[in-house]
C-alpha positions as CSV (number, residue, x, y, z in Angstrom):
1,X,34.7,-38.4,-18.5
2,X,35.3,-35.4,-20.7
3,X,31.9,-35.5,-22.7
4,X,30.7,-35.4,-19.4
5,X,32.2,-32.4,-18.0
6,X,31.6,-30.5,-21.1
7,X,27.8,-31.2,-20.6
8,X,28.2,-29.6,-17.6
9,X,30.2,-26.7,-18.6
10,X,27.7,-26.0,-21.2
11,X,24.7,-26.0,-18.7
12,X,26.5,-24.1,-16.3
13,X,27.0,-21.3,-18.9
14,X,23.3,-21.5,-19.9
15,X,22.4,-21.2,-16.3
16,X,24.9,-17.7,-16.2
17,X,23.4,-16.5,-19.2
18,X,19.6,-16.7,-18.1
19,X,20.1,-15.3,-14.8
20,X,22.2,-12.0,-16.5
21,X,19.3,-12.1,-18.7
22,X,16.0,-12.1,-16.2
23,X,18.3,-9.3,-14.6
24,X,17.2,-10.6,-11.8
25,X,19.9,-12.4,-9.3
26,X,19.2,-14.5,-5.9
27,X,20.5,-16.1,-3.5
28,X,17.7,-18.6,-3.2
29,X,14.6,-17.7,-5.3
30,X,11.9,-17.6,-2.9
31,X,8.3,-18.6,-2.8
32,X,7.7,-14.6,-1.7
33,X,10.0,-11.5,-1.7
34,X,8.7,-9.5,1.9
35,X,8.9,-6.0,3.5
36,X,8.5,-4.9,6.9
37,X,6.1,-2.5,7.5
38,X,5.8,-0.2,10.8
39,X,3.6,2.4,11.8
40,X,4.2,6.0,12.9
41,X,2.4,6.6,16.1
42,X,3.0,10.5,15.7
43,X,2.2,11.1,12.2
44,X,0.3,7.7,11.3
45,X,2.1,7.0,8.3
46,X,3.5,3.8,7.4
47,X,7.4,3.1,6.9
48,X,9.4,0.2,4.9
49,X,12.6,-0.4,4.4
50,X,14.8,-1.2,1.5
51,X,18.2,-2.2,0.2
52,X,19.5,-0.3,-2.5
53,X,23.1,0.4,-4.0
54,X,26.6,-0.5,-4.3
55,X,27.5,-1.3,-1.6
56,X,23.9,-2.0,-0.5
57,X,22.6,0.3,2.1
58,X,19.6,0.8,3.8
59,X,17.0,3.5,4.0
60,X,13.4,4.2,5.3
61,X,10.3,5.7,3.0
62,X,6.8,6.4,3.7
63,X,4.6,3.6,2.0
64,X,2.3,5.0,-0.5
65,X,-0.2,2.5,-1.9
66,X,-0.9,4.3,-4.9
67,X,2.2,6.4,-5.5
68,X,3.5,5.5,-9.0
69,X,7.5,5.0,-7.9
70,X,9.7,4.9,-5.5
71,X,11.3,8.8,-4.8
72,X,14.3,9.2,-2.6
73,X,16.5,11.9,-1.4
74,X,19.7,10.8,-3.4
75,X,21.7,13.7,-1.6
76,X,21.4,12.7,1.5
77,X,22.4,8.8,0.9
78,X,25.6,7.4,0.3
79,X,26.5,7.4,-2.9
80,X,26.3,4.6,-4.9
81,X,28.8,3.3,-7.6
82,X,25.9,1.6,-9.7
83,X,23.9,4.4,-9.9
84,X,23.0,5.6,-13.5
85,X,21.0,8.6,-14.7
86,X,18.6,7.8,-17.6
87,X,18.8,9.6,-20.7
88,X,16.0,11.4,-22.1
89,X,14.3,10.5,-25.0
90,X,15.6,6.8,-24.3
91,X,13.5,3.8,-24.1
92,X,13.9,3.4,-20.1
93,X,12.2,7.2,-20.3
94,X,9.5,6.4,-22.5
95,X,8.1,3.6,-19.6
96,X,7.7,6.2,-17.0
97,X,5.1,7.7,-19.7
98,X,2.1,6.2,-17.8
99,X,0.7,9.7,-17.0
100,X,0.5,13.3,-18.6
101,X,2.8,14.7,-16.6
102,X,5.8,12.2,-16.7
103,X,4.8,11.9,-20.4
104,X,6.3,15.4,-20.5
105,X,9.4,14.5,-19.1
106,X,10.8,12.4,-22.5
107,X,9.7,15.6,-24.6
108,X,11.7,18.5,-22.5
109,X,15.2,19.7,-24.1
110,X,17.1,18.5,-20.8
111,X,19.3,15.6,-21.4
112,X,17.9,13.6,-18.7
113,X,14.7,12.3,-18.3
114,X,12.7,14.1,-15.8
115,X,10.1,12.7,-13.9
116,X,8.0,14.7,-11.2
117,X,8.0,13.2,-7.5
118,X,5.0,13.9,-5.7
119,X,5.0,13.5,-1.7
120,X,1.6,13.0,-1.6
121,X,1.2,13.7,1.9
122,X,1.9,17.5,1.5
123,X,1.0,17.9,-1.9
124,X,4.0,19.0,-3.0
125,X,5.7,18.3,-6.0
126,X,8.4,19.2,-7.9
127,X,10.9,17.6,-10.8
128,X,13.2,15.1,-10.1
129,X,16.0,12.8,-11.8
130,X,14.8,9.3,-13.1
131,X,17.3,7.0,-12.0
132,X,18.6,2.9,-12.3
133,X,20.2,1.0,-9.5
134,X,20.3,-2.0,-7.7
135,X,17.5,-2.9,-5.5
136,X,17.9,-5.6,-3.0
137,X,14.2,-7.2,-1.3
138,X,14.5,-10.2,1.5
139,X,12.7,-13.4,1.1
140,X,10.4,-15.0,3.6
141,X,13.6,-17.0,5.0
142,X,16.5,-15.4,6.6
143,X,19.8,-15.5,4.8
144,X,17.8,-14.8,1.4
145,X,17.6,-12.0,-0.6
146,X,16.8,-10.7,-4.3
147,X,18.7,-8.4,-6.1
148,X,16.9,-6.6,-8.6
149,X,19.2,-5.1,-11.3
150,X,18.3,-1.5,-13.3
151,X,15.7,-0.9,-11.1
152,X,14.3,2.2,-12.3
153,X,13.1,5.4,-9.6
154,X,13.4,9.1,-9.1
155,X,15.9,11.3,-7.2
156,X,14.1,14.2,-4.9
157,X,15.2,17.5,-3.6
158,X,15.1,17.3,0.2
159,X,12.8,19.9,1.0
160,X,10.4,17.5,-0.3
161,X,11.2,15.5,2.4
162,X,9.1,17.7,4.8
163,X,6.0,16.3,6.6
164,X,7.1,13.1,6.1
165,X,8.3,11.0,9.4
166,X,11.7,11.5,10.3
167,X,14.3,9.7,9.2
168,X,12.7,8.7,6.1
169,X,14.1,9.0,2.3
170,X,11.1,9.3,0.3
171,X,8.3,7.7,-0.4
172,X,7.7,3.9,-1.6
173,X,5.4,3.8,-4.6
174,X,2.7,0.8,-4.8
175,X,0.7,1.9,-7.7
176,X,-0.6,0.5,-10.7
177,X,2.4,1.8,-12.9
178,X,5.1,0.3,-15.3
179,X,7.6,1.2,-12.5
180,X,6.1,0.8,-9.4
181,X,7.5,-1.9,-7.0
182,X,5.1,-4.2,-7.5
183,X,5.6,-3.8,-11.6
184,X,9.5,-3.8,-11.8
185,X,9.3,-6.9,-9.3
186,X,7.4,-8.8,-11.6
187,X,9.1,-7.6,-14.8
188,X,12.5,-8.7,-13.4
189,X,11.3,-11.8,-11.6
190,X,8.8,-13.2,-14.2
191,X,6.0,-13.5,-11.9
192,X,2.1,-12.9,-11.6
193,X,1.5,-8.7,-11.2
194,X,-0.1,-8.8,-7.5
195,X,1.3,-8.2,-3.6
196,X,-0.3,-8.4,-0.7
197,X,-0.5,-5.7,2.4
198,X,-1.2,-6.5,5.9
199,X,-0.9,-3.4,8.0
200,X,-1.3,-3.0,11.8
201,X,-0.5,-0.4,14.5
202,X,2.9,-1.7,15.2
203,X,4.4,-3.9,12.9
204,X,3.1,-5.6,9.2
205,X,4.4,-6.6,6.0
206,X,4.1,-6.1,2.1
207,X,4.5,-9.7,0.1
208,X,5.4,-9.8,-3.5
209,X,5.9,-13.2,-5.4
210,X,4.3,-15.8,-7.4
211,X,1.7,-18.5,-5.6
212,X,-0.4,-18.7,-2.9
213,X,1.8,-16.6,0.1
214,X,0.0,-19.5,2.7
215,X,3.7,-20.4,4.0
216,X,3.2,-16.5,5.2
217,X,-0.3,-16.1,6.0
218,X,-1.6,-19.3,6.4
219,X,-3.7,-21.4,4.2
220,X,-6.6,-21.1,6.1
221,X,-6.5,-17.1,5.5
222,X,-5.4,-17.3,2.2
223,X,-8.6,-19.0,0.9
224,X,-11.0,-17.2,3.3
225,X,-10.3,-13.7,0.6
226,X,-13.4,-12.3,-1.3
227,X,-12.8,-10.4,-4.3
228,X,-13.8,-7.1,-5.7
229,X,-13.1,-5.5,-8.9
230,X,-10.6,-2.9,-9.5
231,X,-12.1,0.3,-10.9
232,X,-10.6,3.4,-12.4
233,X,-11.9,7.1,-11.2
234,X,-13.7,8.7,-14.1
235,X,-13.2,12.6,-15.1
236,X,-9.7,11.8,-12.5
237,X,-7.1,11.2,-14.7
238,X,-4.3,12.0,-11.9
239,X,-5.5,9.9,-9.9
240,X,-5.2,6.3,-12.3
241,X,-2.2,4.7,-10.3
242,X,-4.3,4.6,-7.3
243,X,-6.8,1.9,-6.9
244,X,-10.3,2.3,-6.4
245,X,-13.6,-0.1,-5.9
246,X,-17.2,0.3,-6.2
247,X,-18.8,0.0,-3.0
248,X,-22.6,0.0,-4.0
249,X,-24.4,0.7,-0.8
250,X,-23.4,0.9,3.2
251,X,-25.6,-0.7,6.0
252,X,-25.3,0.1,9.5
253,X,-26.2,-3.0,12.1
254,X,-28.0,-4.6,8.8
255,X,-29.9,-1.3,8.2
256,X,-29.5,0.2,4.7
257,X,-28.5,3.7,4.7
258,X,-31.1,6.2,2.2
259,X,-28.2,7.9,0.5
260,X,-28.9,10.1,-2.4
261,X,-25.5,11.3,-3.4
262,X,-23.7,8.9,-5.6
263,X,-20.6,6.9,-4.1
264,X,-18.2,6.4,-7.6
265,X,-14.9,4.8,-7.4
266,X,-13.9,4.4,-3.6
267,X,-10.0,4.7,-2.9
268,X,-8.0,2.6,-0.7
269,X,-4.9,5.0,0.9
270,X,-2.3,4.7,3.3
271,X,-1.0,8.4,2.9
272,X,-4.6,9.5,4.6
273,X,-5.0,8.1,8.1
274,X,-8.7,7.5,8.6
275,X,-11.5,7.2,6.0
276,X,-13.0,10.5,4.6
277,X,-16.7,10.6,3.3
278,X,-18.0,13.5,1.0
279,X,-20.1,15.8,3.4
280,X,-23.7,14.9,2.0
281,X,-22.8,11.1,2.4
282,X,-20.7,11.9,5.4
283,X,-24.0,13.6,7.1
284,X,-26.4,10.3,6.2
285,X,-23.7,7.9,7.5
286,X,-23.4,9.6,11.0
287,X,-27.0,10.0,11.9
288,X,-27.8,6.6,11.3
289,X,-24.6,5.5,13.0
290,X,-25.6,7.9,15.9
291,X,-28.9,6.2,16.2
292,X,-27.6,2.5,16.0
293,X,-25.3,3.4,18.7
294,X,-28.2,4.5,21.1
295,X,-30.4,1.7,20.1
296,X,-27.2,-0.4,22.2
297,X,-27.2,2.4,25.1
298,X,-23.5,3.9,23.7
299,X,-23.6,7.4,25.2
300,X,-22.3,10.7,23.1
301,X,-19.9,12.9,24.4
302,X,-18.2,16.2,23.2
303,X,-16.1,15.3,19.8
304,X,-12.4,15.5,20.4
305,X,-11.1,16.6,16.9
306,X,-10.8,15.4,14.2
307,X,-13.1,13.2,14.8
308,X,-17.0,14.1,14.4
309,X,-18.7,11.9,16.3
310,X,-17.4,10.5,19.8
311,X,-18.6,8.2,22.7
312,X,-18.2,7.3,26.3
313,X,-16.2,3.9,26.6
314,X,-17.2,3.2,29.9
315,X,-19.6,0.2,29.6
316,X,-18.7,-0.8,26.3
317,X,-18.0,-4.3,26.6
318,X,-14.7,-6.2,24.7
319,X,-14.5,-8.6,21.3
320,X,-12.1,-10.3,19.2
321,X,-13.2,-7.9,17.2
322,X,-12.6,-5.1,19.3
323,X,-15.5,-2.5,20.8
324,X,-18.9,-4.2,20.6
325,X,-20.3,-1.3,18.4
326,X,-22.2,-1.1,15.6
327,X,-20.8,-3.0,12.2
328,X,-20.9,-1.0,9.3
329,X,-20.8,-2.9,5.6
330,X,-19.9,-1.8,2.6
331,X,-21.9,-3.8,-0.2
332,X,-19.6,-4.0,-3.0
333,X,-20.1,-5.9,-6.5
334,X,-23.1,-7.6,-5.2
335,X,-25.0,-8.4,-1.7
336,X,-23.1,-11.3,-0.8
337,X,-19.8,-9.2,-1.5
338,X,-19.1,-6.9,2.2
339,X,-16.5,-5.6,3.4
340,X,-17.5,-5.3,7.2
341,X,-16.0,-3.0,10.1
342,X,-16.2,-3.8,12.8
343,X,-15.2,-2.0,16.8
344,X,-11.2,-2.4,15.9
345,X,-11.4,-0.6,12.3
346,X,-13.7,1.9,12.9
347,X,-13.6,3.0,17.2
348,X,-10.5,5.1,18.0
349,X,-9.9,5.1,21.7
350,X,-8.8,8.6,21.9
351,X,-8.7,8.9,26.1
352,X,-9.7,6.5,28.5
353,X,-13.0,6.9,28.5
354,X,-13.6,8.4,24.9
355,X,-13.5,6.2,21.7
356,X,-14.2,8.4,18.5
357,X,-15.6,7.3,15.1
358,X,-12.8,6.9,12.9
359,X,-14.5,8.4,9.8
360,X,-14.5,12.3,8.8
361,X,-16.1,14.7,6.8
362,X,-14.2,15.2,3.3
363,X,-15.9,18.1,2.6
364,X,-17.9,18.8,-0.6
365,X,-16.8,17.9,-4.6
366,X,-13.8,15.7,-3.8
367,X,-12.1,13.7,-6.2
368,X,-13.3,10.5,-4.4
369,X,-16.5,10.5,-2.4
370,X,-15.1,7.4,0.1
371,X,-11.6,7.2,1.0
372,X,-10.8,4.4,2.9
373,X,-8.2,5.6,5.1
374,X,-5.0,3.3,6.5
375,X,-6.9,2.7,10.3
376,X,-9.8,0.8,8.3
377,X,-7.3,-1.7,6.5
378,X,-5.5,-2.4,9.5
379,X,-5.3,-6.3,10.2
380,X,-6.6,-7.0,7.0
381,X,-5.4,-9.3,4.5
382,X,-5.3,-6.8,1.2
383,X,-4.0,-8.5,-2.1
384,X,-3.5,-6.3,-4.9
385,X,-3.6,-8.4,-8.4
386,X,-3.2,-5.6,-10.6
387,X,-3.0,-8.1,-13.9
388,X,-6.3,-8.8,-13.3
389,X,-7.4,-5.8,-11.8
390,X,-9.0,-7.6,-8.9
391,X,-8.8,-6.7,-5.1
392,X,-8.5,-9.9,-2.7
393,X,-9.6,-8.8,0.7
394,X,-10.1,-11.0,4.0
395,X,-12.3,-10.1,7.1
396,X,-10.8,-8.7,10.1
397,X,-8.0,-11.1,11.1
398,X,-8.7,-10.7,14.8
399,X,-11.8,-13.2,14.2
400,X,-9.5,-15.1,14.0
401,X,-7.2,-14.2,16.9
402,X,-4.7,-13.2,15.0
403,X,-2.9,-10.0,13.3
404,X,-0.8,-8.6,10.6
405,X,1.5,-7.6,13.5
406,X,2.3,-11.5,13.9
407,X,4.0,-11.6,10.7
408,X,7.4,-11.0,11.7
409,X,10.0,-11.0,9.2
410,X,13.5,-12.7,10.2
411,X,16.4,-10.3,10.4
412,X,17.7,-9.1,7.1
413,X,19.9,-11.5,5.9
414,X,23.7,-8.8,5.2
415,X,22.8,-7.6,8.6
């Protein structure tokens, strides 16, 4: 009897002591941590929610896909009594020094270590606090949660707040950082560096987690994914927590556009709302567009800004797919590689008889000559595996009469 609850004693113990160590506490370790994901209608940004604090509260930020950490308003939450401020000069400092300019924030003479939030939708930056706290993400099941311990971010001043949808604390960094979500998830859980997005324009999700996430998408999806390469930006060294692919060539309808400008690294965004081509490409894409859509009797009408390029609904006739318009493809890696566009992701019904292109001009010498703008990931399976540096990305789930709006978390589980 007693050697036998000693042996017990002693694995309980060693069961306390990992779980303090991983820094890491749940409830129930799940198969995938998930957020809930909803879209702005007025401003078209996307908004998540997380848990953060003691006692845990609530609060709403912008999702950026390739912010490099999470920024909040800290003066205008409840304070929390597990909130620390990192020293400078200290080695929780030294990981924010992905980048030049947090690099500069362990070598300043202040006493804490600075980093400088960026909201990315305005432009506008300025320094902030780096901070630890407790951060609390739901599992796929209700009544489950994770708590992530010493989770590292940056205070904000609130006039940074501005332009951003209301009600929200920040901005919810996704990039390819040491402390972005995504990065601090898997250092405190142990698990593969990847997530997966699936936005609509209602309701979607963010997964993080080890495995296959087929209890949440479905096998069938999850196997469907091509893959891409990641690729970095050259001559753009702000820009390195973002994540970028090579698209190699676009066809319109199967026709290969003659393009002379060069396409580079291609971002993927969900600060910018519809995808933005550098003016020279911009110009090829919409005249053959223009004259695939009249090859299938699609009539032009006056452009209703922003858009460029705009048609008469009437007679347009319905898919799974949406609009039956022209498919545009981006050839990636190789030809057998496409990521294709079809009526849904690329037609905006602006009235009810006008649907406008969902692709403008972004002007001339930007950073990145395609940005693929939040409308053209929308009901997409995106899987970031940023240890590998490979994209996973599925068709348009409405082939398959389905969307990233039917992935409905269950209530959060302290609520």
């Amino acid at each position: 009897m007693f050697p036998f609850m000693a042996s017990l004693i002693q694995f309980l113990l060693l069961i306390l002591y990992l779980t303090r160590k991983s820094q890491a506490l749940s409830f129930h370790l799940p198969n995938a941590l998930v957020l809930p994901i909803t879209k702005d209608v007025t401003t078209l940004q996307y908004v998540t929610r997380i848990h953060h604090g003691t006692p845990l509260v609530s609060i709403n930020l912008v999702v950026d896909l390739g912010g490099p950490f999470i920024w909040t308003d800290c003066s205008s939450t409840q304070v929390s009594s597990s909130s620390r401020l990192i020293p400078n000069r200290s080695i929780k400092c030294s990981r924010t020094k992905a980048h030049d300019f947090e690099s500069k924030s362990c070598r300043s003479s202040t006493q804490t270590c600075e980093l400088f939030p960026e909201n990315r939708v305005t432009r506008m930056s300025t320094r902030g606090d780096l901070v630890e706290d407790i951060v609390a993400v739901q599992s796929k099941a209700a009544g489950s949660i994770t708590t992530v311990n010493d989770f590292l971010f940056s205070c904000g001043p609130t006039f940074l707040l501005h332009g951003l949808v209301g009600g929200t604390k920040g901005m919810l960094g996704l990039g390819r950082t040491r402390i972005s979500l995504p990065s601090q998830i898997s250092t405190a859980l142990n698990t593969a560096q990847k997530f997966t997005i699936c936005l609509s324009s209602s309701d979607g999700i963010i997964a993080f987690g080890e495995g296959p996430n087929d209890s949440i998408f479905g096998t069938e999806i999850s196997r469907s994914l091509m893959y891409t390469p990641l690729v970095t930006n050259p001559g753009d060294e702000y820009s390195i927590q973002d994540y970028f692919i090579g698209i190699k060539s676009i066809k319109i309808n199967g026709k290969l556009l003659s393009l002379k400008a060069s396409f580079g690294a291609s971002k993927l965004s969900t600060i910018v709302a519809y995808t933005t081509m550098e003016s020279t490409i911009y110009g090829t894409f919409i005249r053959a567009y223009v004259k695939a859509a009249s090859s299938m009797n699609m009539t032009r009408v006056a452009s209703v800004a922003p858009f460029g390029l705009c048609f008469n609904s009437k007679g347009i006739d319905n898919t799974h797919e949406g609009p039956k318009v022209p498919i545009i493809e981006l050839v990636l890696q190789r030809e057998t590689v496409m990521w294709r566009i079809f009526g849904r992701n690329s037609m905006v019904q602006v009235s009810k008889e006008v649907m406008c292109l969902g692709f403008l001009d972004g002007g001339l010498n930007p950073k990145a000559s395609i940005v693929l703008g939040g409308y053209q990931l929308e009901d997409m399976l995106l899987q970031f595996e940023m240890g590998t540096s490979m994209l996973g990305f599925s068709q348009s789930l409405l082939k398959r009469q389905t969307t990233c709006s039917n992935f409905k978390l269950d209530s959060w589980a302290g609520e």
